[in-house]
C-alpha positions in Angstrom: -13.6 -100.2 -17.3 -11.4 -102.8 -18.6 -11.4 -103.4 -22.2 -13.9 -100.4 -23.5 -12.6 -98.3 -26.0 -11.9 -94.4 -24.8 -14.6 -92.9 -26.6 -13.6 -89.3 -25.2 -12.7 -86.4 -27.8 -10.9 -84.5 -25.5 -7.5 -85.7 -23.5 -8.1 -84.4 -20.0 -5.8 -83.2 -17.7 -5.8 -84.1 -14.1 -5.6 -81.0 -12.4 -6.8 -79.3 -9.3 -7.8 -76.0 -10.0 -10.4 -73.2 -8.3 -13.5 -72.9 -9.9 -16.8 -71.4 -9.1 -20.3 -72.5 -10.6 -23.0 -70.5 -11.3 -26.2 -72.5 -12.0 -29.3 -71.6 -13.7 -31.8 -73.9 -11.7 -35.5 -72.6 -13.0 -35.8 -69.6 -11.5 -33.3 -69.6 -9.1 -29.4 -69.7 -9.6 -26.8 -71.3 -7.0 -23.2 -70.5 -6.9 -20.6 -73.4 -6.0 -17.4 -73.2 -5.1 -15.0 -76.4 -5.8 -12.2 -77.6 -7.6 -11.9 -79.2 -10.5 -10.7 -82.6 -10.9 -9.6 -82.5 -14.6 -10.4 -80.4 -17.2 -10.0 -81.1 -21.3 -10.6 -78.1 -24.0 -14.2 -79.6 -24.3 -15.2 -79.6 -20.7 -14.8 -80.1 -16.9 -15.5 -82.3 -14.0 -15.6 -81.6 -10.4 -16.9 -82.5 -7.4 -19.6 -81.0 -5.6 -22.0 -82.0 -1.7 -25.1 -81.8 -3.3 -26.7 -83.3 -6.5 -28.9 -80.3 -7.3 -27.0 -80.1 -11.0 -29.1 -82.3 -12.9 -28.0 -83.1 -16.5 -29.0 -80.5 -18.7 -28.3 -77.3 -15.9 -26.9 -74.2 -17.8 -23.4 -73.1 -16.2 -21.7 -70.4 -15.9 -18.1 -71.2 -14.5 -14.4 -69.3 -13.8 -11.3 -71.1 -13.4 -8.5 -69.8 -11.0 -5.0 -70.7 -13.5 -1.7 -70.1 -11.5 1.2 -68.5 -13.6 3.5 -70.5 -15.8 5.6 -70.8 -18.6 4.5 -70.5 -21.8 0.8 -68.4 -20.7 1.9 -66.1 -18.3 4.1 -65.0 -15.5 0.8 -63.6 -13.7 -2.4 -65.4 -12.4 -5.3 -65.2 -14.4 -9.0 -66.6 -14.7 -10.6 -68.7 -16.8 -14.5 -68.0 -17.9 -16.9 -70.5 -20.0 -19.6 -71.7 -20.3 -21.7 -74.7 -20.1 -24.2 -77.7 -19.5 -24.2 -80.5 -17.1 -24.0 -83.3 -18.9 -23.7 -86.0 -16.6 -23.7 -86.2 -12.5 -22.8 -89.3 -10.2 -23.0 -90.3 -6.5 -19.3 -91.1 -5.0 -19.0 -94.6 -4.6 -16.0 -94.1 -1.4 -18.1 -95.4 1.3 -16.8 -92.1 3.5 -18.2 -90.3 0.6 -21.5 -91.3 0.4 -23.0 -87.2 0.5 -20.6 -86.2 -2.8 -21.5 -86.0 -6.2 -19.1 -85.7 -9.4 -20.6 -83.1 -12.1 -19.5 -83.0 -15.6 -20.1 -80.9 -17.6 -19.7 -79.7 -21.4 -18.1 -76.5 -22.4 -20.8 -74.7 -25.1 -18.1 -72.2 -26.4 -14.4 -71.8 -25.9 -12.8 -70.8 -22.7 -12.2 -66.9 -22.3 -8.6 -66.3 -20.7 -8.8 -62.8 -18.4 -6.0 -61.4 -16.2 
């Protein structure tokens, strides 16, 4: 909104990337796959067709990152973990049945190739 201060700690980075969710829902767990639609070192949003991540959900998450200079010439993955921290309904009226998760990294990312 107009005129509130950023109170973020992160910068995020708009970016589309793979990622699959694993959720600890009682004593089940779901797996989601999405994409992200930015990231920042201290955690992730994406979007998902359900809102069965309510704030406070455990994650476990991996992150498809495409070669490039300065990481690696290869593809690798990304693993972390993490909590739900906040969830939303779209507001696009043609996106009525989509939520946006966010969610908090607990540790730092794990880069595997």
């Amino acid at each position: 909104m107009a005129g509130q201060p950023e109170r973020r700690k992160h910068r995020r980075l708009s970016i589309r990337l793979p990622i699959e969710c694993v959720a600890s829902l009682g004593d089940r767990r779901t797996t989601v796959r999405t994409v992200t639609c930015d990231i920042s070192s201290g955690g992730v949003c994406f979007e998902v067709d359900s809102e069965e991540y309510p704030v406070g959900t455990s994650l476990e998450m991996e992150f498809g990152v495409p070669p490039g200079d300065g990481h690696s010439p290869y593809p690798g993955r990304v693993r972390g973990t993490g909590t739900v921290v906040r969830v939303g309904q779209l507001e696009d009226a043609a996106s009525t049945s989509r939520y946006r998760v966010t969610a908090q990294f607990s540790r730092t990312l794990k880069l595997v190739f």
